[in-house]
N, C-alpha and C positions, 0 to 999 in steps of 0.2 A: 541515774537516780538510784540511790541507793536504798529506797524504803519503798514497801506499799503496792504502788500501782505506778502503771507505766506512764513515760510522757505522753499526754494527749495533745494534740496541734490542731489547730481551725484555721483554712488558709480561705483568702478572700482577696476577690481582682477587680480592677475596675479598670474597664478596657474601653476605648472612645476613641476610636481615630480620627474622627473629625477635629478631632479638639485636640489632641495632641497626648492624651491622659494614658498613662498604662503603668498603673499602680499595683502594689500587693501591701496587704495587711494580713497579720498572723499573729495570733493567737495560741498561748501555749501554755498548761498547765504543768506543774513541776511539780518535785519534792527533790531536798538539798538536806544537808547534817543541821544547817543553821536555821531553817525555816520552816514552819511543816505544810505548806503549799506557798510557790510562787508563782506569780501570772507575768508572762514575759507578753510583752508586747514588740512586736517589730513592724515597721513600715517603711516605706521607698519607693523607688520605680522600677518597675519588673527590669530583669537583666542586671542591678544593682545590687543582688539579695546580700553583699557580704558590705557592701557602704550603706545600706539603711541604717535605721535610726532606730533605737530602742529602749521600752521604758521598764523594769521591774516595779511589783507589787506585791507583798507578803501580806499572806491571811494566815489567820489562825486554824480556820477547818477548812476542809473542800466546801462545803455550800453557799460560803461566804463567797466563796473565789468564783464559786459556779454563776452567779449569783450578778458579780461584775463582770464577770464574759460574756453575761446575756444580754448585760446593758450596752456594753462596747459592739457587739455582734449587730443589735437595734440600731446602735446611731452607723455603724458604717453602712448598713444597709440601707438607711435612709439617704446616706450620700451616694449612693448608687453603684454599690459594692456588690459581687456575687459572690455564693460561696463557690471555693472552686475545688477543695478537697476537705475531709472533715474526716476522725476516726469515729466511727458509727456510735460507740460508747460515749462518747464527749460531744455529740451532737445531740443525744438525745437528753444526756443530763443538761445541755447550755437550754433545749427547749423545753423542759421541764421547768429548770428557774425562769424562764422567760414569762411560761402561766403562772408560779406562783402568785398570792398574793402579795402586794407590795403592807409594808408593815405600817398597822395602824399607828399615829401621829398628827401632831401638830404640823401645819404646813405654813410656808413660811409669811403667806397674805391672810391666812385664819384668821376670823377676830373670836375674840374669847367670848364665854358666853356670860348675856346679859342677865 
């Protein structure tokens, strides 16, 4: 990374031997020439890390991006993910956007008012 601050990474495993499951999910914030934060996403099956699969996501500011880490970090956790390593700076900002409040709005079964 050529600007800013450094890469931050949020690794996360989900480990079941009964069941045959030994997955890794990762999480990793950037900055690049072309974007001023990316969110890389990668996941696979542990011992696989270099054939996983991967998705990019560009934000405008960090909070944005902090913001969809928190959300992503939520739902793997709910599929029964742990975390397995985290830079202590980037865990506290993904649990920071996590309390935020979510922004006021219209939701998508509201009915309007009479």
């Amino acid at each position: 990374m050529a600007t800013g601050y450094p890469e931050w990474t949020l690794e996360l495993v989900r480990i079941e031997p009964a069941r045959g499951i030994r997955r890794f999910y990762t999480l990793t914030l950037e900055r690049d020439l072309f974007a001023p934060v990316r969110l890389v996403r990668r996941w696979g099956r542990l011992g696989s890390r270099g054939r996983g699969q991967y998705r990019v996501e560009v934000f405008a500011d960090l909070e944005s991006a902090q913001r969809r880490v928190a959300h992503y970090y939520r739902a793997q956790l709910r599929r029964g993910y742990t975390e397995h390593s985290a830079d202590p700076l980037f865990r506290t900002a993904v649990l920071a956007a996590q309390e935020a409040p979510a922004a006021v709005g219209r939701t998508r079964n509201a009915r309007p008012p009479s």
